[in-house]
C-alpha positions in Angstrom: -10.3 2.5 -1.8 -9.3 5.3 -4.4 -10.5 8.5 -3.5 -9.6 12.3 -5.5 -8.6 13.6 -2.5 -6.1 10.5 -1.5 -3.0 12.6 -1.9 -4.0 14.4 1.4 -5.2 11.7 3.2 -1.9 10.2 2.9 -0.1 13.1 4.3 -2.2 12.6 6.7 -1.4 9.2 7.4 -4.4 7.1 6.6 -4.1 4.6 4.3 -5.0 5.4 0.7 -5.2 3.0 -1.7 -4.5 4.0 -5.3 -6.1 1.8 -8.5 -5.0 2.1 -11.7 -8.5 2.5 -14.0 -9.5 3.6 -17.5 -10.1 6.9 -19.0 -13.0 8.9 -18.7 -16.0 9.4 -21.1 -18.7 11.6 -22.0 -21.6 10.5 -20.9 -24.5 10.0 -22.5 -27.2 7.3 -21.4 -26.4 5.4 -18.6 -25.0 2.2 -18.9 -27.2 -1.0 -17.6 -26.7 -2.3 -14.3 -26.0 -5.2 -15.7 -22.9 -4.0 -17.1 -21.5 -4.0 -13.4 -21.3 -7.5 -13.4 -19.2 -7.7 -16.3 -17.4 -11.8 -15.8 -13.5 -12.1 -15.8 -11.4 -13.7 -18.4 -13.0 -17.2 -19.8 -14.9 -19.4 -18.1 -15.1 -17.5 -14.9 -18.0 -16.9 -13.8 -19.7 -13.9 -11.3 -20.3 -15.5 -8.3 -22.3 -12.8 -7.3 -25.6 -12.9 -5.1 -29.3 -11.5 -6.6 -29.6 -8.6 -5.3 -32.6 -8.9 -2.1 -36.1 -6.7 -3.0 -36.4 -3.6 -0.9 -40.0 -2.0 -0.4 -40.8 1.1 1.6 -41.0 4.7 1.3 -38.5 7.1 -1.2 -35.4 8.2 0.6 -33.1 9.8 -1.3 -29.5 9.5 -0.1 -26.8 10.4 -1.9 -23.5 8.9 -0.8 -20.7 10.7 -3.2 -20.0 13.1 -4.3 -20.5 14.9 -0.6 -22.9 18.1 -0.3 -20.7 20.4 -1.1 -17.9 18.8 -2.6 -15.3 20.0 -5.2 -16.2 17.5 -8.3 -12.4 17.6 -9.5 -12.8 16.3 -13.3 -14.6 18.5 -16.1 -16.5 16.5 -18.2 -18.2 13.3 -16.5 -18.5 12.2 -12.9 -20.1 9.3 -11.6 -23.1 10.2 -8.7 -24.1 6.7 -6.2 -26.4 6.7 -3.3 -29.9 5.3 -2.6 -33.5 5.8 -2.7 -34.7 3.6 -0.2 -36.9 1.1 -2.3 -36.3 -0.8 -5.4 -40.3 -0.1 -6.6 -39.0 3.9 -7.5 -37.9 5.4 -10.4 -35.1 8.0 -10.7 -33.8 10.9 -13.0 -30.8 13.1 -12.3 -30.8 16.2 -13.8 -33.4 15.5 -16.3 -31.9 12.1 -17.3 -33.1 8.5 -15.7 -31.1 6.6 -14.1 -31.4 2.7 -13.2 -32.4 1.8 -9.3 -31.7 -1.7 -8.4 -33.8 -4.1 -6.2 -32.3 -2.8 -2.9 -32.9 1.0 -4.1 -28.8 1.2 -4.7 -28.4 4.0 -7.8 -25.5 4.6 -9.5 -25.2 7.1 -12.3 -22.2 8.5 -14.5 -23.4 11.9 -16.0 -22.2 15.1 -17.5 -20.6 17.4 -14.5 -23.5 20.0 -13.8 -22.6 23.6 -14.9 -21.1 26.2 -13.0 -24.1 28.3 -13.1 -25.8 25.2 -11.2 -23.5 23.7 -9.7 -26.0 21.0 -8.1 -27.8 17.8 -9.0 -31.2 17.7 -8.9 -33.0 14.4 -8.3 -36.6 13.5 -8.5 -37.4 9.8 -7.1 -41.2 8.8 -8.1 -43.0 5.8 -6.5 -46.8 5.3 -7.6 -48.1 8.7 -6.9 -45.6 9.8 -4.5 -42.7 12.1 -5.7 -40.2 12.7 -3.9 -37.5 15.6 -5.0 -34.0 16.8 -3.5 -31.1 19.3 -4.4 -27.7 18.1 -3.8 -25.2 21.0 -4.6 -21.5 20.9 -5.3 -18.8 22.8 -6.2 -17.2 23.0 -9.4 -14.0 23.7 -11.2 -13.9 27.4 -12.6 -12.4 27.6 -16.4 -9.1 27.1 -17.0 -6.6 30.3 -16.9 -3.0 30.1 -18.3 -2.1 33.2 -15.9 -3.7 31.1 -13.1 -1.6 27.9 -14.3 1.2 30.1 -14.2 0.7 31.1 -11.0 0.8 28.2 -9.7 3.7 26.9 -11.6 6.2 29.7 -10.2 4.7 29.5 -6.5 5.8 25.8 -6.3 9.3 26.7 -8.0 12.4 25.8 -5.4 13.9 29.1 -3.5 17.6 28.3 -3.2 18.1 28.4 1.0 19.8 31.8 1.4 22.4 29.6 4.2 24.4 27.1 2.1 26.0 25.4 4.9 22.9 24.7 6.7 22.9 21.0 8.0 19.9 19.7 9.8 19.2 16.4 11.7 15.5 15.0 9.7 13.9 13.0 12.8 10.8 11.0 12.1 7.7 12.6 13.8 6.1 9.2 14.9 8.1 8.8 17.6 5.8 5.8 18.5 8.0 3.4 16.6 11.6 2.1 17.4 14.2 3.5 15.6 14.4 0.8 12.8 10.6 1.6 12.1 11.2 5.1 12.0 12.1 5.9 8.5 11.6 9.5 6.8 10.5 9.6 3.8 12.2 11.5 0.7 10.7 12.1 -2.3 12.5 13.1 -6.0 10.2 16.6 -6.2 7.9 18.3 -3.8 4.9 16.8 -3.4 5.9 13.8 -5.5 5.7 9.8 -4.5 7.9 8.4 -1.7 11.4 7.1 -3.1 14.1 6.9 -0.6 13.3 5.9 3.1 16.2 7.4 5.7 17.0 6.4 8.9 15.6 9.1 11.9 18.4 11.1 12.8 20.4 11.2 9.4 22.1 14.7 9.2 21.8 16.4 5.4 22.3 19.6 3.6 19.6 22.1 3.0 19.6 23.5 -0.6 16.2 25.3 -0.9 12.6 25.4 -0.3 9.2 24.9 -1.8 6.0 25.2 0.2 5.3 22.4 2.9 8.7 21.5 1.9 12.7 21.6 2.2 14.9 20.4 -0.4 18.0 18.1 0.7 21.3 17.2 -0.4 21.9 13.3 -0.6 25.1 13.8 -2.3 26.6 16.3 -5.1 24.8 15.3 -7.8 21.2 14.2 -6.0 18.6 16.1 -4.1 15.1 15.1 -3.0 12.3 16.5 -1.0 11.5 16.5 2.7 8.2 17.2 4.0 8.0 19.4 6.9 4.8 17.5 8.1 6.5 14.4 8.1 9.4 15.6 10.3 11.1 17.8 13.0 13.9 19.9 11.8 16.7 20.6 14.2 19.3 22.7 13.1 22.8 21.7 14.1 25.2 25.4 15.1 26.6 26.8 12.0 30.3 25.9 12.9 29.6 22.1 12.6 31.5 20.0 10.1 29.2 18.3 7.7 29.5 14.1 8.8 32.3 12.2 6.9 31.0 8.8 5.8 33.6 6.4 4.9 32.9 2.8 4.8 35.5 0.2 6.3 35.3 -3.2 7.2 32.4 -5.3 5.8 31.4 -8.5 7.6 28.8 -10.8 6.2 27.4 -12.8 9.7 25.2 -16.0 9.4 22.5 -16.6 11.7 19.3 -18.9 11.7 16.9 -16.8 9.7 18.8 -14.0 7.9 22.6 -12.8 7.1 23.7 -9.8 8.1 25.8 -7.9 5.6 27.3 -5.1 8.6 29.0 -2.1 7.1 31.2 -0.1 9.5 30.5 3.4 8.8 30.8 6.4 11.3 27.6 7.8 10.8 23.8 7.5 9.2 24.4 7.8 5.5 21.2 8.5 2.8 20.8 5.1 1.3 18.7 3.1 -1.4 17.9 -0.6 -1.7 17.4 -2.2 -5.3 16.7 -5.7 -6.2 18.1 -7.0 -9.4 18.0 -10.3 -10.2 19.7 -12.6 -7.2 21.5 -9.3 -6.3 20.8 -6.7 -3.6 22.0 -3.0 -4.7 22.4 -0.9 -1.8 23.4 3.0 -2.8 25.0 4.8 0.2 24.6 8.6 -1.2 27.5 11.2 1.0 29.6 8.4 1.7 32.9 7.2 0.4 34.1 3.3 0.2 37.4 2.5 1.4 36.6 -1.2 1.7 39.9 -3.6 2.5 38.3 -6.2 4.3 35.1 -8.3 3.6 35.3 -11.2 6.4 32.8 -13.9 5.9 32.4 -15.0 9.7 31.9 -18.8 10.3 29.1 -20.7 9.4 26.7 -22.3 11.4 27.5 -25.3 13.2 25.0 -28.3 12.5 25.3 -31.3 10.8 27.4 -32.2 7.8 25.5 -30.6 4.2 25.9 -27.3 2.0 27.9 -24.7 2.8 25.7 -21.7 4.5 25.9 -19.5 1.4 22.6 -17.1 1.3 25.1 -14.5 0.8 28.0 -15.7 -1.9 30.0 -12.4 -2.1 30.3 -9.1 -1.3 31.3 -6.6 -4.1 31.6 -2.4 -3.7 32.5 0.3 -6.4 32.5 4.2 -6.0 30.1 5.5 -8.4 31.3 8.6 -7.9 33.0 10.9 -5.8 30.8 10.9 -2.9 28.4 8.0 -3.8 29.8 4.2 -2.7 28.0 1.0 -4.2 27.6 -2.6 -2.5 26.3 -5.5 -4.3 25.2 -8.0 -2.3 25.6 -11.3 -4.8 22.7 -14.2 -3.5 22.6 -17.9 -4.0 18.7 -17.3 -4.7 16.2 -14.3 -5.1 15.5 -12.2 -2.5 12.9 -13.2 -0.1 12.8 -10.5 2.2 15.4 -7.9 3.9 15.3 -4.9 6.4 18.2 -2.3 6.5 18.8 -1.4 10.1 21.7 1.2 11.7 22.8 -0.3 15.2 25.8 0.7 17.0 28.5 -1.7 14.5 26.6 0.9 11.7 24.7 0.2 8.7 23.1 -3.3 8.8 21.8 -5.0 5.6 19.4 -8.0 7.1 19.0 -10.6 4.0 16.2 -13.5 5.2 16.3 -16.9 4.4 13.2 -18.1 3.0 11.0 -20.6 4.9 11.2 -24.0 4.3 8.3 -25.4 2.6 6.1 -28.6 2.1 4.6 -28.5 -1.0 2.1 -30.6 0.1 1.2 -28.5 2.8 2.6 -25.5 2.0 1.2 -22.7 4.5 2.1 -25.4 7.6 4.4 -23.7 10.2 4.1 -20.4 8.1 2.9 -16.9 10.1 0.9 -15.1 7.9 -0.1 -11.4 9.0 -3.6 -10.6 7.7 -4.3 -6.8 7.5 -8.1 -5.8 7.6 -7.9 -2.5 5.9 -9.1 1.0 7.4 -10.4 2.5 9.7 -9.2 5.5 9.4 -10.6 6.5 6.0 -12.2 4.0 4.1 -15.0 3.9 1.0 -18.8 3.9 1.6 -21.3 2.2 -0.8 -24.7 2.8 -2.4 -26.6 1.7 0.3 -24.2 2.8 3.2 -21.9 -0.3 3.7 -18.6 1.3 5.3 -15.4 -0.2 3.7 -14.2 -1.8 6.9 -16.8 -3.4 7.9 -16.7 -5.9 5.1 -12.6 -5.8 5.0 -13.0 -7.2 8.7 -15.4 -9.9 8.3 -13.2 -11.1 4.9 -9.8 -11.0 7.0 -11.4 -12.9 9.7 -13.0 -15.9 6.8 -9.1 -15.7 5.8 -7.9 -16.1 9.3 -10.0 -19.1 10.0 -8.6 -20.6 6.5 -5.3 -20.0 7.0 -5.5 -21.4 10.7 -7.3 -24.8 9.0 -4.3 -24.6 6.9 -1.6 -25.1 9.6 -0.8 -21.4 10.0 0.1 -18.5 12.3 -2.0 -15.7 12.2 -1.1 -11.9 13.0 -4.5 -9.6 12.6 -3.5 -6.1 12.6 -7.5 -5.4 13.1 -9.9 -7.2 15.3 -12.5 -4.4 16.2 -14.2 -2.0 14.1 -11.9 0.8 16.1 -8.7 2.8 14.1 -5.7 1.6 13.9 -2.9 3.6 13.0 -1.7 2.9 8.9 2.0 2.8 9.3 1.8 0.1 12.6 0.2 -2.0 10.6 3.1 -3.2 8.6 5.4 -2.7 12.0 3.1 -5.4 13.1 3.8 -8.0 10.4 7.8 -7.5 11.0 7.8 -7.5 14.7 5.7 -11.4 14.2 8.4 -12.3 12.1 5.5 -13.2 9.1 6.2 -15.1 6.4 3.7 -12.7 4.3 1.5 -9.8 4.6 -2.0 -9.7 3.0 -4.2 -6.5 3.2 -7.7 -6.9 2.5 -9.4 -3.4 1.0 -12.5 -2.6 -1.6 -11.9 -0.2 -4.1 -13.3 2.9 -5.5 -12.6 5.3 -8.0 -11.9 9.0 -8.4 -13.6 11.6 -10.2 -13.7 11.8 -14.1 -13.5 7.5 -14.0 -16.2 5.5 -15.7 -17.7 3.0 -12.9 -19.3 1.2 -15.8 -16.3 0.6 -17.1 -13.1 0.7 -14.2 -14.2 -2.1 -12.0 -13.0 -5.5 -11.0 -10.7 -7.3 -8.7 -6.7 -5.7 -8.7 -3.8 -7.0 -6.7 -0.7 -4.0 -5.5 2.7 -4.7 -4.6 5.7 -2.2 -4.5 9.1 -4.4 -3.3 9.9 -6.5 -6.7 10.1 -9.6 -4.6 6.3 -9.2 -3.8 5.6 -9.5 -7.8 5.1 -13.4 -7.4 2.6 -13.6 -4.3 0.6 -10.5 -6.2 0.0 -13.0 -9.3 -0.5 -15.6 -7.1 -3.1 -13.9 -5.0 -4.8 -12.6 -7.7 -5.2 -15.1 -9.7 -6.5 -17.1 -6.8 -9.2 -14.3 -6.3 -10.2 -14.2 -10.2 -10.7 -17.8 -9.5 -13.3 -17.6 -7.2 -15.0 -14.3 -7.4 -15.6 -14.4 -11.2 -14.8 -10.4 -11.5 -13.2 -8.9 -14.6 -9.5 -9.2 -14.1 -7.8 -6.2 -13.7 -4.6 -7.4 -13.3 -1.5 -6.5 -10.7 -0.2 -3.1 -10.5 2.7 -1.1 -8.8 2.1 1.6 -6.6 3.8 3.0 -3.7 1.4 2.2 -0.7 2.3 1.8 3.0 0.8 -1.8 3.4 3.1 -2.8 0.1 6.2 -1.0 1.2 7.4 -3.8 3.3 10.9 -5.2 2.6 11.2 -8.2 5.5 8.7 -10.0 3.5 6.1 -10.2 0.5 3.3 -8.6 0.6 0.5 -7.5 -1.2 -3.0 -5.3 -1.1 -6.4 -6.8 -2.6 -8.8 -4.8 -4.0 -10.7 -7.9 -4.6 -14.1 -6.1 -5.3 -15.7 -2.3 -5.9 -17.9 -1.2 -3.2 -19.3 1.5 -5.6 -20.7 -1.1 -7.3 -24.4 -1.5 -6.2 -24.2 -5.3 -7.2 -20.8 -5.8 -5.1 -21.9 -3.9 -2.5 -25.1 -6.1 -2.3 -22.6 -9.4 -2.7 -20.3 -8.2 -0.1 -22.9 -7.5 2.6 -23.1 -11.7 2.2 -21.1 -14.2 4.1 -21.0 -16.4 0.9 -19.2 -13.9 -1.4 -16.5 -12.7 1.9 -15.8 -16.4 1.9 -15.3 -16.4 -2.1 -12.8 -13.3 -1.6 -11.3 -15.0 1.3 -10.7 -18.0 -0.4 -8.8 -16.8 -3.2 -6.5 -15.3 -0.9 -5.6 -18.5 0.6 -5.1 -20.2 -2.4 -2.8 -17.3 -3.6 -0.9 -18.0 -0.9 -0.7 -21.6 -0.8 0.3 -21.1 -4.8 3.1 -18.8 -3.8 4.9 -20.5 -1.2 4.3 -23.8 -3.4 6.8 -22.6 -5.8 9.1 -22.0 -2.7 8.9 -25.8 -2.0 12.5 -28.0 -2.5 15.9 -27.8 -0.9 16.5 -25.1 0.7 20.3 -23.7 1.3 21.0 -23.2 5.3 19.4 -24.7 7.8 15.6 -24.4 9.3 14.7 -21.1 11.3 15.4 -21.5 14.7 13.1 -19.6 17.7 14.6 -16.2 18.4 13.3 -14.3 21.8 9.5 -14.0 21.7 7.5 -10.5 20.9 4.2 -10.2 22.8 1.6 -9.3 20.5 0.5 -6.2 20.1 -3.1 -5.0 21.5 -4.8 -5.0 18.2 -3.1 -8.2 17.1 -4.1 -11.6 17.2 -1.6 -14.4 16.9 -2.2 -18.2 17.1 1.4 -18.4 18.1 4.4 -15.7 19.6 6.5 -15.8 16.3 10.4 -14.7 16.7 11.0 -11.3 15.9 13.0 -9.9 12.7 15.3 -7.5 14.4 15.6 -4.9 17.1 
């Protein structure tokens, strides 16, 4: 679901699911409906259902923009709702406008004037004419002094106090502390970048509006939100923390190493992937790193030495900025950084072991039906999650003919909160995380144009299940193939295990709005998920270094989950 207010929803916590799409265009005529069905890449073909003949009187609905609403781009916007019946004809603002069978419109047109500011429809049936005013709001012209403006109103105000420390603590105070992360971003209002552990003490150095500004280290500052966290502020005669790494140990166990770094107190911290290697930053910190004990491996049988983790390598960057390279036998499959009371605690997984004949067999796969809250609306009223729901479930009942586990993080049409979702998947111990969403567009993008099936991961070690899973829903949806993308979204941010959001069709679309109301094309979109997955965890199939997961203590399921089994869970 893309929406041009999804920068606020986000704040707000609901999910928000970003596509990448083309430019805008003027408009002219529209384009025909037909156009909407536009196939994939060779030889796929739409599987897409007629859409059913709808007779009655004229309705007109409009669905989006919302009476009322700010239309945010300047040239062209697109307009959807219905008129009830398929038998009417339509103009908007003087220019027609195609209805399909089920009365579904959808129109991209010129942005009404400012001395408007409405649409006006007329829907005509036989002798009957039916007409409506739908008003909006839009932007005024564009003023340099009022660019300006805003330009020195978001500037940073150095923070009068230079020795002000505060403790950031996570406001969801719902999760355990190694779900409770705050988020820091590189300018105010900007993406999410660094993820801190609640109760990391750091330097204010300014302000912006909504916002503080925060030391990491001497020569790196990022942005807090003050929505996002409760600032306590520690009595001015307190020493700023020393951080000072000592001992590293490297401990085997049966589904992960730890990699435990004994350090007095929460540093800022980033984790990159490169290549076998795990990178992790520790900003405000100093290494003074003697010792690096590998502790025994794991009894069992004769075989390979338990090396997931071959070495342990540090360097300070620079003078209060330590680096530890975590060197791999493989590439990452999945890790979770944790602070417990021997400090910082790097978790590295093992991947599973796999039978490439039967590769999702033994596997726990959490399936993520996505919204409510929020969510996209079609033509013809179809709510995003009602159709996300009914698709997870066809990919439940797949996956469980397949051999797996299954954790739903949605059963019921009722909310559920955006940033549980993904605590779910960890606290199952899943082997992969799939969320199933419909996608729409913002204002100023062509539909006609910006529509198909796209695929979103964000940890780099997701970038082989989002090919996997979107090639598998190419396959067997026939949409135009709009490839995989990056983007920073909650469901993607996961790092104890691959994951990845569909978008596998446009609601906006009246013809895959129509298709998605079927059980024929959910079970299309549902099986190319599965086969993604099966594809994916094919090519994890072979020897694997270390020995089988074992059972660690059970997690009861959560009350909006559903699990065929109790999987272990990842950590504390």
């Amino acid at each position: 679901m893309r929406r041009p207010f999804a920068g606020a929803l986000a704040a707000a916590g609901f999910s928000v699911v970003l596509a990448a799409c083309g430019t805008p265009r003027p408009a002219t005529a529209p384009v025909p409906a037909a156009a909407a069905a536009a196939p994939g890449p060779a030889g796929a073909t739409p599987v897409l259902p007629p859409i059913p003949h709808v007779t009655g009187p004229i309705t007109i609905s409009v669905v989006y923009p919302r009476p009322g609403a700010l239309i945010t781009s300047r040239d062209s916007n697109f307009i959807l709702g219905s008129v009830g019946t398929g038998d009417a004809t339509l103009t908007i603002n003087g220019t027609p406008v195609p209805v399909r069978a089920n009365g579904a419109f959808l129109a991209w047109l010129p942005v009404p004037d400012s001395a408007t500011s409405r649409y006006d429809l007329m829907a005509v049936q036989g002798t009957d004419t039916v007409r409506a005013i739908h008003p909006v709001r839009v932007l005024p012209p564009v003023s340099l002094l009022d660019t300006l403006g805003d330009t020195v109103a978001a500037l940073p105000r150095p923070f009068p106090d230079s020795n002000r420390y505060v403790v950031i603590m996570s406001a969801d105070t719902s999760l355990s502390d190694t779900d409770r992360t705050v988020i820091a971003r590189p300018v105010a209002g900007g993406t999410y970048k660094w993820f801190l552990f609640s109760g990391t003490v750091l330097q204010v150095t300014g302000r912006s509006p909504g916002y503080e500004r925060v030391r990491l280290d001497e020569a790196l500052d990022a942005w807090i939100s003050l929505g996002d966290v409760r600032t306590v502020t520690l009595p001015p005669a307190t020493r700023p923390p020393q951080r000072v790494v000592g001992e590293v140990r490297v401990v085997p166990a049966a589904g992960w190493e730890d990699v435990v770094l004994a350090v007095g107190d929460r540093p800022p911290y980033q984790v990159e992937e490169d290549g076998n290697d795990l990178v992790l930053t520790l900003y405000s910190t100093q290494a003074s790193t003697g010792l690096i004990h590998y502790v025994g491996r794991l009894s069992g049988p004769p075989g390979p030495p338990d090396t997931l983790v071959e070495s342990v390598t540090w360097s300070q960057e620079t003078r209060d900025r330590a680096r530890y390279t975590i060197h791999l036998s493989q590439p990452p499959y999945g890790y979770l950084a944790m602070w417990t009371s021997s400090g910082f605690v790097l978790r590295v997984r093992r991947p599973p072991v796999v039978d490439a004949h039967a590769p999702l067999v033994g596997l726990t796969i959490a399936v993520d039906a996505g919204h409510p809250p929020a969510g996209s609306t079609g033509p013809t009223g179809l709510y995003e999650p009602v159709p996300t729901l009914a698709i997870a479930q066809q990919v439940e009942a797949m996956l469980i003919a397949h051999g797996a586990a299954v954790v739903m993080t949605r059963t019921t049409p009722d909310p559920v909160n955006l940033n549980a979702r993904p605590v779910m998947a960890r606290r199952f111990n899943a082997n992969a995380l799939v969320s199933i969403h419909l996608n729409a567009l913002p204002d100023g993008m062509n539909p006609y144009v910006s529509h198909g099936t796209g695929s979103y991961f964000f940890q780099p070690h997701s970038v082989t299940l989002a090919r996997a899973v979107q090639a598998g829903m190419v396959h067997e949806m026939g949409l135009r193939d709009l490839g995989i993308h990056y983007d920073n979204l909650a469901l993607v941010r996961p790092t104890w295990m691959p994951s990845v959001l569909c978008e596998g069709a446009f609601i906006i679309i009246p013809e895959q709005e129509a298709a998605l109301r079927t059980t024929e094309f959910q079970a299309a979109y549902a099986r190319g998920v599965v086969e993604g997955l099966e594809s994916y965890f094919r090519t994890l199939a072979g020897p694997v270094a270390g020995p089988v997961t074992a059972g660690a203590p059970p997690v009861a399921p959560d009350t909006t989950t559903r699990a065929t089994t109790t999987p272990p869970a990842a950590g504390p």
